[in-house]
C-alpha positions as CSV (number, residue, x, y, z in Angstrom):
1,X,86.7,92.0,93.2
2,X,88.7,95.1,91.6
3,X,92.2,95.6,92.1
4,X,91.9,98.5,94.8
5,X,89.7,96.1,96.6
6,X,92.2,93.4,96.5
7,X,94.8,95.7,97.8
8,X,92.4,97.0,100.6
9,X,91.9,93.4,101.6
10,X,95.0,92.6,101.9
11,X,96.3,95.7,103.7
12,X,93.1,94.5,106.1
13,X,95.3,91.0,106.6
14,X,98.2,92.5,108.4
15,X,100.2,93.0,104.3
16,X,102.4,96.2,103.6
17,X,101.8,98.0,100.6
18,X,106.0,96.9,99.8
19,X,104.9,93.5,100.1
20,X,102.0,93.2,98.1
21,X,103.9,94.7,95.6
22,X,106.8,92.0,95.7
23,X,104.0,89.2,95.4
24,X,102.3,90.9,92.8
25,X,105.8,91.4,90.7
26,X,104.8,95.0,91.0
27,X,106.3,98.3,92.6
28,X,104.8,100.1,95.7
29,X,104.1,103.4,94.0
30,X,101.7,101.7,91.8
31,X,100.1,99.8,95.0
32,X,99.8,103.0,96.3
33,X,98.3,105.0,93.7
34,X,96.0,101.7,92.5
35,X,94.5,102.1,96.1
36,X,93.7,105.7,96.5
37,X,92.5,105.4,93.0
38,X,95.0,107.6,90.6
39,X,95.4,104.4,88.8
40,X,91.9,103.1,88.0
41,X,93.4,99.7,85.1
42,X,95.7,98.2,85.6
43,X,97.2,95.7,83.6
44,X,95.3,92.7,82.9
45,X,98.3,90.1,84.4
46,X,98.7,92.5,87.1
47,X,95.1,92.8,88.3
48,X,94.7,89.2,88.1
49,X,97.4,88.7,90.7
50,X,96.1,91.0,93.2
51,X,92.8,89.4,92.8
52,X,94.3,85.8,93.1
53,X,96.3,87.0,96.5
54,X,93.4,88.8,97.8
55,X,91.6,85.3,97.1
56,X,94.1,82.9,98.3
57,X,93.5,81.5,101.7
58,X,95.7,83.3,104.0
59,X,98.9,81.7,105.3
60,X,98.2,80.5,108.9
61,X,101.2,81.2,111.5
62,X,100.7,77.4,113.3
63,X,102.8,74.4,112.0
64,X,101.0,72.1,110.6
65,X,100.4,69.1,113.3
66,X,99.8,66.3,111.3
67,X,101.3,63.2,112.9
């Protein structure tokens, strides 16, 4: 997975492009311009947390209901 894809896949999860960026330590300009593809490498740290969100299982919106 590439770091536009990540950011598309997220975006597809119900993210903002401002929020992505606050979990990926990053700004939303480059979020922006990593998705329509002005920025083609990134950083290695930074790609590798855009990946490892995009990965991550998504947070579900249910308590958990272990008794």
């Amino acid at each position: 997975m590439t770091p536009s894809q990540a950011i598309e896949a997220l975006i597809a999860r119900g993210m903002s492009e401002k929020s992505i960026a606050v979990a990926a330590h990053s700004s939303q300009p480059v979020i922006n311009r990593i998705k329509r593809g002005e920025i083609k490498r990134t950083n290695y740290e930074l790609g590798v947390r855009l990946v490892g969100l995009a990965s991550a299982e998504p947070l579900s919106d249910k308590p958990n209901q272990s008794n």
